[in-house]
C-alpha positions in Angstrom: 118.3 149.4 156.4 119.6 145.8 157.9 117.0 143.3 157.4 115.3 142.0 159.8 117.0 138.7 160.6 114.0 136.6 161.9 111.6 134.1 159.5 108.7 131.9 160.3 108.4 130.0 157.3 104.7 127.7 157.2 105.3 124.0 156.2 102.8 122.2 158.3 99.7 121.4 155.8 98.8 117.8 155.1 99.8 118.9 150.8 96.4 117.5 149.8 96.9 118.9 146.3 99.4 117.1 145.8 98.4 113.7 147.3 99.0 110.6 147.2 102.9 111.7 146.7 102.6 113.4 150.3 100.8 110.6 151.9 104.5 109.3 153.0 106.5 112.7 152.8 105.5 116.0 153.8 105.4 118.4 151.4 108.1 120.7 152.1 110.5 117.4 151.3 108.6 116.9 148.4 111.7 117.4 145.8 111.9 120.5 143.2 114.8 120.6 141.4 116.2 117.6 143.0 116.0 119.8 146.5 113.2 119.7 149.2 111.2 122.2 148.2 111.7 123.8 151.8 115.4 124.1 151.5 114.3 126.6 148.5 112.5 128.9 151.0 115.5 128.7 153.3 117.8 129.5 151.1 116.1 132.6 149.7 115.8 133.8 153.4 119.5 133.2 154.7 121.4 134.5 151.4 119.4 137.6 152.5 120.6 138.0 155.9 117.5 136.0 157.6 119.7 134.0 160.5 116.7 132.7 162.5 114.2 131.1 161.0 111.4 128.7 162.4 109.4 126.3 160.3 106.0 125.0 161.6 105.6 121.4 161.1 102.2 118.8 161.4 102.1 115.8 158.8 104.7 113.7 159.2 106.6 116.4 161.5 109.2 113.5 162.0 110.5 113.7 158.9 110.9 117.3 158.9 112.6 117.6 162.1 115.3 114.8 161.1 115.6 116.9 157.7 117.0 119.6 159.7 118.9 117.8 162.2 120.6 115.8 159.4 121.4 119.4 157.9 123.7 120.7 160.8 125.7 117.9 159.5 125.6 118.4 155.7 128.7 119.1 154.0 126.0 120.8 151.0 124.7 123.0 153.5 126.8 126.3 153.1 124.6 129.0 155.6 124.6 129.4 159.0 121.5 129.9 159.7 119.6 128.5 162.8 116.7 126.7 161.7 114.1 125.6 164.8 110.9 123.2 163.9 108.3 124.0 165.8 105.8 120.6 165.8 101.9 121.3 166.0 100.2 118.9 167.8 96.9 120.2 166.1 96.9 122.0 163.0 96.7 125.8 164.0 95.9 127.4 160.3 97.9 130.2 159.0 97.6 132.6 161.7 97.7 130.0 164.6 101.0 128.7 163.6 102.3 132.5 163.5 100.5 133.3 166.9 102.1 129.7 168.6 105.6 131.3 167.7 105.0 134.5 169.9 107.6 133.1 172.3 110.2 132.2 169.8 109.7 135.5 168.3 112.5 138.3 169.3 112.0 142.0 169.1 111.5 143.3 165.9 109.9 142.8 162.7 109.5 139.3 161.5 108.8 137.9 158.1 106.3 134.8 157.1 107.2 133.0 153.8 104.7 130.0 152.6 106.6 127.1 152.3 105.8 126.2 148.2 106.5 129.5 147.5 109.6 130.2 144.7 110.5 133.7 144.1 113.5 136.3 144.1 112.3 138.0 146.8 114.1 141.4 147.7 113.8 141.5 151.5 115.6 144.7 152.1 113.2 146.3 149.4 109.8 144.9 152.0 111.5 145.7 154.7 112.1 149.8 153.5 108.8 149.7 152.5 107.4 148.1 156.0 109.3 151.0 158.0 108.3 153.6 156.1 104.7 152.7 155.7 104.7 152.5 159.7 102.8 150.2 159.3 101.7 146.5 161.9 102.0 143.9 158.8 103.0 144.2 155.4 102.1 142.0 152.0 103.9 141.1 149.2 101.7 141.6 146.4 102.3 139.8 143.3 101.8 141.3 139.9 102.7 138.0 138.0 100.2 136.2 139.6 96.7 134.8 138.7 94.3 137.4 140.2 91.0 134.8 139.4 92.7 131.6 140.7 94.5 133.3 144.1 92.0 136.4 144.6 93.1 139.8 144.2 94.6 142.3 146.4 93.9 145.9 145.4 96.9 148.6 146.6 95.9 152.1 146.9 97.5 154.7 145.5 99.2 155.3 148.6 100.7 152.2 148.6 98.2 150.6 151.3 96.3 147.4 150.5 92.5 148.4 150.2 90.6 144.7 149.9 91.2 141.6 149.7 89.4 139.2 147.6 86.7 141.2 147.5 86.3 140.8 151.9 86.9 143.8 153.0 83.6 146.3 153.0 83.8 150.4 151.8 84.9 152.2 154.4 81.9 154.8 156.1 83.1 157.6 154.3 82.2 156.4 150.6 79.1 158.0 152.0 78.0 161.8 151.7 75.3 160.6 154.6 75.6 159.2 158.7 76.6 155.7 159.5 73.0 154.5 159.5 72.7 156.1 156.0 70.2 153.5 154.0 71.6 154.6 150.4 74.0 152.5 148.9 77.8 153.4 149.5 79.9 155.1 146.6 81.8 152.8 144.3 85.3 152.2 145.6 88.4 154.4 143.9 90.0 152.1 141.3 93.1 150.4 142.7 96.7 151.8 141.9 97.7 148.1 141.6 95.7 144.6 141.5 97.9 141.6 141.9 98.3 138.5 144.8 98.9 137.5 147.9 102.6 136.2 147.1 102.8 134.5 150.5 105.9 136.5 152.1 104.5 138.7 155.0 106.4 141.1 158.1 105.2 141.7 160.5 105.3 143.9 164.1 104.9 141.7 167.4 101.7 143.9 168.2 100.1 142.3 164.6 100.7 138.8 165.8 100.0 139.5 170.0 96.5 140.1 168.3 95.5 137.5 166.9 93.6 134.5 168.7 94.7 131.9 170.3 94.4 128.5 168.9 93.7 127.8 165.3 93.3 131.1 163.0 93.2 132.2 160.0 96.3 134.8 158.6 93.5 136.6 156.8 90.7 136.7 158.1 91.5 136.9 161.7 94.8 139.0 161.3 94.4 141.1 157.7 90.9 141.9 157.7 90.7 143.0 161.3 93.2 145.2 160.9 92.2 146.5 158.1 88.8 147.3 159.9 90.3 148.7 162.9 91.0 151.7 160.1 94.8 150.3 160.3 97.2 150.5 157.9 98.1 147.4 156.0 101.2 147.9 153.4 102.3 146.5 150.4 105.0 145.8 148.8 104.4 145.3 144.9 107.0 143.1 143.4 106.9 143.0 139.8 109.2 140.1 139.3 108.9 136.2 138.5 107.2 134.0 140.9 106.0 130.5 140.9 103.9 128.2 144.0 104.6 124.7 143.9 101.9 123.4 145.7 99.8 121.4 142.8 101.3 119.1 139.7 100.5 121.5 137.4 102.0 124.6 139.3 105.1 122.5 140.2 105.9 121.4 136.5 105.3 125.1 135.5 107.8 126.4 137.7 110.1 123.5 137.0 109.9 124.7 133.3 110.2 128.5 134.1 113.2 127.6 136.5 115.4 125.4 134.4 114.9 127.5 131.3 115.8 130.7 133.4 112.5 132.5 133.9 112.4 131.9 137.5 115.6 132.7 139.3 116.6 129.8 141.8 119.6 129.7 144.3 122.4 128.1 141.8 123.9 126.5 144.3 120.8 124.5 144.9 120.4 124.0 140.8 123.9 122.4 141.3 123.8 120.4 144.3 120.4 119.1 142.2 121.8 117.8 139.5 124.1 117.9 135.9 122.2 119.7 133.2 121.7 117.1 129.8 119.9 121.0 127.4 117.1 122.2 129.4 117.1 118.9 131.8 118.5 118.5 135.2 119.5 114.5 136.3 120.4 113.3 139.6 124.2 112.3 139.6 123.0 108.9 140.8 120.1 108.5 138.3 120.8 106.1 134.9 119.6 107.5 131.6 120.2 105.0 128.6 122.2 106.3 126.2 119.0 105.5 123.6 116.7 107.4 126.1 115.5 111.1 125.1 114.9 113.6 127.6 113.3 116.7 126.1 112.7 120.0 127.5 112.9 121.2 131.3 112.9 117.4 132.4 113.8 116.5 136.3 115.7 113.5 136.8 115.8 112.6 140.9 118.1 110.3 142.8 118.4 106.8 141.9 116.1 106.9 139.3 116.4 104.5 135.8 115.3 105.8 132.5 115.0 102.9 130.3 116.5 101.9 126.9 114.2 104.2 124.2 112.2 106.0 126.9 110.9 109.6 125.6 110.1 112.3 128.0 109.0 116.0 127.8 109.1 118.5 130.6 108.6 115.5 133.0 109.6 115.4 136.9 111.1 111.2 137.4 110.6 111.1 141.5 113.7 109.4 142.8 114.5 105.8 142.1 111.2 105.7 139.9 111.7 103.1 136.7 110.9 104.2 133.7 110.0 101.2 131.2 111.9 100.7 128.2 110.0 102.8 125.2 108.1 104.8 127.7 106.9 107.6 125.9 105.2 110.9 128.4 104.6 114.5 128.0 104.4 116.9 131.7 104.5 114.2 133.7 105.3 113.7 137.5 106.6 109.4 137.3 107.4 107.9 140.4 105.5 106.7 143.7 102.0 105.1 143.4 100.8 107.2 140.5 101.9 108.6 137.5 100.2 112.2 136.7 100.3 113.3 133.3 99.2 117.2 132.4 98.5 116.2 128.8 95.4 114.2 127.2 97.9 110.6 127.5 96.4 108.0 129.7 99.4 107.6 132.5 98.8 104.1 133.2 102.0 101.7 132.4 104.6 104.4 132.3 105.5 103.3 135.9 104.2 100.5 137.7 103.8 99.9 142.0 106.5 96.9 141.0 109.2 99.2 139.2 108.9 102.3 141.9 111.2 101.4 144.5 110.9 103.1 148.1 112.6 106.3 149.1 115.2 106.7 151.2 112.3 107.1 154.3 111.1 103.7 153.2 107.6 104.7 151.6 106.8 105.3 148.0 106.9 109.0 147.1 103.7 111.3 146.3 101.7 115.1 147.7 99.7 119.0 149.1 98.5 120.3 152.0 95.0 121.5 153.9 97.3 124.7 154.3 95.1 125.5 151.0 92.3 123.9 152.2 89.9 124.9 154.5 90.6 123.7 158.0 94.4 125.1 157.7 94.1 127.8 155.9 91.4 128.9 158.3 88.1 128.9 156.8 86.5 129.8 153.5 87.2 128.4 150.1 89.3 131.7 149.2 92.3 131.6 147.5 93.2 134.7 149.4 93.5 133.0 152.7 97.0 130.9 151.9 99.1 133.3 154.1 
């Protein structure tokens, strides 16, 4: 079947997890691979047939919309797709920003894709799966995925997701007894599959016409209802690689995983990022001193200097950071106000406020977003409710 060829994709959170980096640039311009990391999730959806797609934007919704007005113009830009930016005056939460679309919605199925989400997706694959279920939304579910840090979804054998996180209640009929039955409910049937949300949704225009107006949460006030109602919900189990981006640590993993070929990216965005030096990936306008060593799945951005005698490992240089001469760091993001190291190395003097020049916006780079916090995500501390 075609797919369907509309995408909401959710970029408007204030990227608190990665703050201070997105205290000047949103986080879906936040760079991965020497790309906006939004440009990632575009790309996935247009090489796939996706030719509308709108992106809700909050923090610094400026910057996003002259992103994507710049990118009409782009001679790198090589899809046609029509990208709009819808701009949230309030933040709306997961399911707000999904019901605020209803009018730009068309007929038909439409997908939702998390914004710091990385992953080779097969579209056609949900979208078979969506039709045939019959179903009002349908769920990606991740089997690569941490189960303790997002919260687990549990897929009947049938296919149909069953709970999620551990929210949704035994249906009635675990019981031999009536509804008002006191005894305690029959354990429920071990699921078929347990992975994660992996943030890429589709859904039917009755699914989002139901949820509230105003700011909402995807899960709780679109999944679980539904779910309630005695509805199905389907998933879609894919079994392949897939990485979030939203955090240093996640972001440096998926770096790793992408640049030594365990995560699948777009390779015309690897090459519009960069020249590969090994596992590394530099910026055609960065300098790296010929006495410099770059080890590993390093990330070299625009306009950045490596010093003479510098040594990195599996580091991401922010553009037009400066790295000191004899710098030595190990999974490390350099560049902007802070330096954030993943090993026990203090990060202080690897880069200083005086060597970090501004980015091409004019502010120092840094980010991650209250779309994984409460107030975005639409309540609770649950991993389960990023969309």
């Amino acid at each position: 079947m075609n797919v369907p060829r509309q995408a909401i994709v959710l970029a408007a959170g204030h990227g608190t997890r990665l703050r201070p980096w997105t205290e000047h640039r949103p986080k879906g311009l936040f760079p991965f691979l020497n790309v906006p990391i939004l440009e990632h999730a575009v790309s996935m959806l247009a090489s796939q047939g996706v030719e509308r797609i709108a992106v809700n934007a909050h923090h610094l919704a400026d910057q996003v919309v002259d992103h994507f007005a710049a990118r009409l113009h782009d001679p790198l830009n090589h899809d046609d797709v029509d990208v709009h930016v819808e701009v949230e005056r309030d933040l709306l939460g997961t399911g707000g920003a999904l019901k605020n679309l209803t009018g730009w919605i068309e007929d038909g199925p439409c997908f939702l894709l998390c914004g710091d989400v990385v992953a080779p997706f097969d579209l056609a694959a949900l979208a078979r799966r969506h039709a045939a279920a019959g179903a009002a939304a349908s769920m990606a579910v991740v089997t690569a995925g941490d189960v303790q840090r997002y919260g687990a979804i549990e897929v009947d054998d049938h296919g149909d997701i069953v709970d999620i996180a551990g929210l949704v209640a035994p249906r009635d009929e675990t019981c031999d007894g009536p509804r008002n039955d006191t005894r305690a409910p029959a354990p429920r049937r071990s699921p078929a599959v347990v992975g994660v949300n992996g943030s890429l949704h589709l859904f039917e225009h009755d699914f989002v016409a139901a949820l509230p107006d105003g700011p909402c949460c995807l899960i709780r006030d679109g999944y679980l209802p539904l779910l309630a109602s005695g509805q199905r919900a389907a998933a879609w189990v894919h079994t392949g690689p897939w990485g979030e981006l939203g955090t240093p640590e996640t972001l440096l993993e998926a770096q790793a995983r992408a640049l030594t070929g365990r995560l699948p990216v777009d390779r015309r965005l690897l090459t519009r990022g960069g020249r590969r030096l090994g596992e590394a990936l530099v910026h055609p306008t960065a300098r790296v001193d010929r006495d410099a060593t770059l080890r590993g799945a390093c990330v070299v951005g625009a306009g950045a200097v490596i010093g003479r005698g510098a040594n990195l490992d599996a580091c991401l240089v922010l553009p037009d950071a400066r790295i000191d001469p004899g710098v030595t760091r190990r999974g490390a993001i350099l560049g902007g106000p802070v330096a954030h190291n993943l090993d026990d190395s203090p990060a202080a003097g690897a880069v200083t406020q005086a060597d970090v020049a501004t980015d091409p916006d004019g502010a120092p780079e840094t980010e991650r977003a209250p779309e994984t916090g409460d107030a975005a995500r639409g309540g609770g501390s649950h991993r389960p409710g990023r969309p």
